[in-house]
C-alpha positions as CSV (number, residue, x, y, z in Angstrom):
1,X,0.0,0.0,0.0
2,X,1.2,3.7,-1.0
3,X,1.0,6.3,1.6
4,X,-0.1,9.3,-0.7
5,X,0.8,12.5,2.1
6,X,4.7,10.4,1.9
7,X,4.5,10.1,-1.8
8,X,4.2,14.0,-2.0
9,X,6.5,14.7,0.3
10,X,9.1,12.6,-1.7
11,X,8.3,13.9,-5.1
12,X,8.5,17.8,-3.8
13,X,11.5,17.2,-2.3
14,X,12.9,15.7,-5.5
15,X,11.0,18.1,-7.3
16,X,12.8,21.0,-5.6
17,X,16.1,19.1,-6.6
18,X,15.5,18.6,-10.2
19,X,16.8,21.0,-12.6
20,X,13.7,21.0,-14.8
21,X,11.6,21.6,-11.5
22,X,9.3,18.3,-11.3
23,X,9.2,14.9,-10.3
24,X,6.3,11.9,-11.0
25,X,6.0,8.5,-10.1
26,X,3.5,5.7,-11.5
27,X,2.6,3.8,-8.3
28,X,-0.6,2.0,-9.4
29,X,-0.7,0.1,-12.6
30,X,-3.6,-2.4,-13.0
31,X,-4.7,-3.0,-16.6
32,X,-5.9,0.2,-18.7
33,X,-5.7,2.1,-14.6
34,X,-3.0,4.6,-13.9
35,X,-2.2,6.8,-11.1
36,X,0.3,8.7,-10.7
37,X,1.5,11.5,-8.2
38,X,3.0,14.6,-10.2
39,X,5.0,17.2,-7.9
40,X,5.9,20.5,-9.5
41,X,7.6,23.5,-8.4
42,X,6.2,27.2,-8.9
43,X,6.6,28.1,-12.1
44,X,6.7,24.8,-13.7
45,X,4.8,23.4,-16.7
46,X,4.0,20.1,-18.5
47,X,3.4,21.7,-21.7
48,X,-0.2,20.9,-23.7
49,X,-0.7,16.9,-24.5
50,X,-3.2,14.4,-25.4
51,X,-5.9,13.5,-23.1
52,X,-6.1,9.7,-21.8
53,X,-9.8,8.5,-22.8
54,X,-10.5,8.9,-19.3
55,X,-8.5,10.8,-16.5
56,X,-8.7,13.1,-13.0
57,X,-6.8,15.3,-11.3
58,X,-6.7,15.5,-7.5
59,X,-4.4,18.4,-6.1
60,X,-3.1,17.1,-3.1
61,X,-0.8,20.1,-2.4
62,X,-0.5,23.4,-3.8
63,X,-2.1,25.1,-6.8
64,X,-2.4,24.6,-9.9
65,X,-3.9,26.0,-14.0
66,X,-5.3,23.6,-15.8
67,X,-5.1,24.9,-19.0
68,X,-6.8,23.2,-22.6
69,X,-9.0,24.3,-25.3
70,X,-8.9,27.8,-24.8
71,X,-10.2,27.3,-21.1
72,X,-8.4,27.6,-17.7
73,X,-9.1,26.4,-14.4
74,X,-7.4,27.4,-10.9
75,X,-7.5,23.9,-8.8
76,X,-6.1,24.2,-5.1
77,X,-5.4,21.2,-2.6
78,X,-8.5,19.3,-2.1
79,X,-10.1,19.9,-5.4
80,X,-10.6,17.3,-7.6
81,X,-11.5,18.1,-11.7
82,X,-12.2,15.4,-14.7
83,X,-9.3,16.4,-17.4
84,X,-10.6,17.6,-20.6
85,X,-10.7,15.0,-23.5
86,X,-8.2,17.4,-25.7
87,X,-5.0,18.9,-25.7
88,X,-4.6,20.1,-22.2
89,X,-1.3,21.4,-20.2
90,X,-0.5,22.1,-16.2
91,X,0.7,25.3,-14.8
92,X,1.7,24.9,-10.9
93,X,1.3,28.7,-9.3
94,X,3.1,27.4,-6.1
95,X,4.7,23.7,-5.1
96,X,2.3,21.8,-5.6
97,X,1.4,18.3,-6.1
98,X,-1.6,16.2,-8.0
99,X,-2.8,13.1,-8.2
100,X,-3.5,11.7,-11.9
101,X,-6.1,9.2,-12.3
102,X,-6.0,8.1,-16.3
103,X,-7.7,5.2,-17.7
104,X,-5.7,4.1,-20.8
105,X,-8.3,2.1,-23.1
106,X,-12.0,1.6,-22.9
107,X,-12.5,-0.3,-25.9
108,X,-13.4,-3.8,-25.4
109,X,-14.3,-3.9,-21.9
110,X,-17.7,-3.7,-20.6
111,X,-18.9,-2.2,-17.5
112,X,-20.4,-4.0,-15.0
113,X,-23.5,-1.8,-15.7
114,X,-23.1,-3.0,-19.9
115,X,-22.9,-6.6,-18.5
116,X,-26.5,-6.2,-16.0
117,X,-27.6,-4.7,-18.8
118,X,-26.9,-7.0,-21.4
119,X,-28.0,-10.6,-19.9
120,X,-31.6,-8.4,-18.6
């Protein structure tokens, strides 16, 4: 089991140490499920990229822009926001650290709900 408030922690410090100001580590990996704690110093970005077919991001630490389509939202620690499904980049206005949630394929696998729904 992961300890998330020790995962931060880690990845600011090593954050803080990295010359290109950020620091990420995958720590769940199960199937087309990713997660992965992203810590970033002020100032840093991750410059605009594709969009997982599914994804989240929880601040657990700081505050950041999401920025994508023309749109931006301010997130702070505790907020949690759906990432949009195009181009999109991260802006952190302090240390901060998030959480991504990303699902990596959906094709092919049913929900539970497609299954009920399916042998009703």
């Amino acid at each position: 089991m992961d300890d998330l408030t020790t995962l931060a922690r880690h990845h600011l410090d090593q954050a803080k140490a990295d010359p290109h100001g950020r620091s990420a580590h995958l720590f769940l990996h199960d199937g087309p499920l990713r997660q992965s704690v992203i810590a970033m110093v002020s100032g840093c970005e991750l410059n605009e990229h594709n969009a997982p077919p599914a994804a989240s991001l929880q601040v657990l630490h700081g505050h950041v822009r999401l920025t994508g389509g023309g749109d931006r939202m301010d997130l702070i620690a505790g907020q949690v926001q759906e990432l949009p499904h195009e181009r999109h980049g991260l802006r952190a206005l302090e240390d901060s650290v998030v959480l991504l949630t990303a699902v990596t394929a959906t094709h092919g696998c049913p929900t539970p709900y497609e299954e009920d729904t399916a042998a009703a």
